[in-house]
C-alpha positions as CSV (number, residue, x, y, z in Angstrom):
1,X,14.3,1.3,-38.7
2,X,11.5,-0.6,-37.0
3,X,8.0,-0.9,-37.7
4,X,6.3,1.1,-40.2
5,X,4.7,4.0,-37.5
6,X,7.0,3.4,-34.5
7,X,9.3,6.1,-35.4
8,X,8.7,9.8,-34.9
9,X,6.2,8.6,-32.4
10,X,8.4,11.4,-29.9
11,X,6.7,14.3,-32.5
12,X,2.8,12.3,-32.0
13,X,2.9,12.8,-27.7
14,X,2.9,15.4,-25.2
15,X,2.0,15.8,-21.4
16,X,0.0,19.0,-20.7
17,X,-1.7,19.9,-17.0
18,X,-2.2,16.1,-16.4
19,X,-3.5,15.4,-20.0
20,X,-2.2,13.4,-22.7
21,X,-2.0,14.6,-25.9
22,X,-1.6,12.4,-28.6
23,X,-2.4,11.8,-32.2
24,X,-2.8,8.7,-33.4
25,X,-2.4,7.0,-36.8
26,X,-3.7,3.8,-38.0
27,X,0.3,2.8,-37.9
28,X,1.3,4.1,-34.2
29,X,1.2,0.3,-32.8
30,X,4.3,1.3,-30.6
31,X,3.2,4.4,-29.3
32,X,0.0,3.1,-27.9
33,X,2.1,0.2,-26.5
34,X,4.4,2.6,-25.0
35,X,1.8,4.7,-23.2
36,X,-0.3,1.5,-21.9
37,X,2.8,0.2,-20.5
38,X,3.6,3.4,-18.4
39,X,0.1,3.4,-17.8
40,X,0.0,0.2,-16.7
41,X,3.1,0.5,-14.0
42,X,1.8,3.7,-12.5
43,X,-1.4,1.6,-11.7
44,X,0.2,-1.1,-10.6
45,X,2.6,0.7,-8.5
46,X,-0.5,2.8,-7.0
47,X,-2.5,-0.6,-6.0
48,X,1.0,-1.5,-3.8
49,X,0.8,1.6,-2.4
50,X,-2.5,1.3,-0.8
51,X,-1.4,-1.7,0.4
52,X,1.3,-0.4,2.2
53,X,-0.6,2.4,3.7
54,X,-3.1,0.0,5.0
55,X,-0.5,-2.5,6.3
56,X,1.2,0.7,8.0
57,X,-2.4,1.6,9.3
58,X,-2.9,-1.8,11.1
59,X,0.2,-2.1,12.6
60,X,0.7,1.2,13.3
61,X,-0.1,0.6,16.9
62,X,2.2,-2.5,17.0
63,X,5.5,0.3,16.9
64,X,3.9,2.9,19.4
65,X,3.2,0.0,21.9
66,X,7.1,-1.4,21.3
67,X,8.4,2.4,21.7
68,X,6.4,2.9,25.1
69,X,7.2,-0.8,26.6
70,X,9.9,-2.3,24.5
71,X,7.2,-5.5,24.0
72,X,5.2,-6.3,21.4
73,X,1.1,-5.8,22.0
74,X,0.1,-9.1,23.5
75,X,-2.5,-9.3,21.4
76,X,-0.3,-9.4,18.1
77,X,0.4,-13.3,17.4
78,X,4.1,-14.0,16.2
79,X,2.0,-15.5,12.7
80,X,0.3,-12.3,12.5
81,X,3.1,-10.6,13.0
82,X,5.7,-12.7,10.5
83,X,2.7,-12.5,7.8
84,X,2.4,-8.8,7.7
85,X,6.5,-9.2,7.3
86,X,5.8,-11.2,4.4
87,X,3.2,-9.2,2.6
88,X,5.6,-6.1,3.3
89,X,8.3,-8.1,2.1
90,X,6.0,-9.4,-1.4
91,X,5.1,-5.9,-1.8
92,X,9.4,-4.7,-1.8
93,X,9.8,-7.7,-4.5
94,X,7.7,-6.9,-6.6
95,X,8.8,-3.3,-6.8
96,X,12.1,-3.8,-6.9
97,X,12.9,-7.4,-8.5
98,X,9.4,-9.5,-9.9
99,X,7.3,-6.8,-11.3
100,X,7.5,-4.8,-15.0
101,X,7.6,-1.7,-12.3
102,X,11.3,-0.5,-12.6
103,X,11.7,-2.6,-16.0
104,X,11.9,-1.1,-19.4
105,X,11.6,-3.8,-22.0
106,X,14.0,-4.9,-24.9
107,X,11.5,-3.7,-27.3
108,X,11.6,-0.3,-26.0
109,X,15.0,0.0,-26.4
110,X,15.6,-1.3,-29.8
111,X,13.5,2.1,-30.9
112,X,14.8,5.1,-29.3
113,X,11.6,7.3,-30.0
114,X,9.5,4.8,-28.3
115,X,11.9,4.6,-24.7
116,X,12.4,8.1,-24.9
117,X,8.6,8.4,-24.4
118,X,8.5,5.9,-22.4
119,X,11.1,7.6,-20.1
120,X,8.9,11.0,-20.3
121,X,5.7,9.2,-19.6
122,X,7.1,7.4,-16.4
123,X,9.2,10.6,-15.4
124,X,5.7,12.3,-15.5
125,X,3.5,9.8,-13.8
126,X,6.7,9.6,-11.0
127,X,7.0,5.8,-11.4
128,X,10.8,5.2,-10.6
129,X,10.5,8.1,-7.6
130,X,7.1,6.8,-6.4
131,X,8.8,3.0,-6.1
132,X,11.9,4.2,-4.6
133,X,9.9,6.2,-1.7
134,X,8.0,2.5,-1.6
135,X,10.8,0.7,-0.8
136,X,12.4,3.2,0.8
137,X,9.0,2.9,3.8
138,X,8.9,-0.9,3.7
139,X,12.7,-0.6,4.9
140,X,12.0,1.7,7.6
């Protein structure tokens, strides 16, 4: 079942101390695929997250001043204000809906080995709890 190499690829991987350990043969194709794609979302998810801490740094003043006057800071334009929405907003979407981020691919589930690593990598580099706590902070 599958490509020559892609299965047993569970018995060629193991996470120790924040180290992958991994032997590879000229055949494991899908278990370096496998590991670039986790790889790959835990990267991309940490790139939105510093871009929600530093929208959530710029504006933090714009919640303080609303809590102590009930206004807006006069100095906060209604387009400044509805584009940091938006990129808050771009950020959410691509977590939850446009991104590969909370996406496991047909391929990976056509070999069981390969999404069960998959599932362990992801489970290990806290992909789906890291986007849930995203889009859990962009809602607040």
């Amino acid at each position: 079942r599958g490509a020559p190499g892609w299965t047993s690829a569970a018995a060629l991987a193991r996470m120790v101390r924040d180290r992958a350990h991994f032997t590879l043969f000229d055949h494991s194709l899908g278990l370096k695929l496998v590991l670039s794609h986790a790889l790959a979302q835990s990267t991309r998810l940490d790139v939105l997250e510093r871009q929600f801490v530093e929208i959530s740094r710029v504006t933090k003043g714009i919640a303080l001043e609303q809590r102590r006057t009930g206004r807006v800071p006069d100095d906060w334009a209604e387009a400044a204000l509805l584009s940091t929405l938006g990129a808050l907003e771009a950020i959410k979407r691509e977590v939850n809906v446009d991104g590969d981020i909370k996406n496991v691919h047909d391929l990976f589930w056509d070999e069981d080995d390969l999404e069960d690593i998959l599932d362990t990598t992801r489970g290990y580099l806290d992909v789906v709890k890291r986007s849930e706590h995203l889009t859990e902070q962009i809602g607040l």
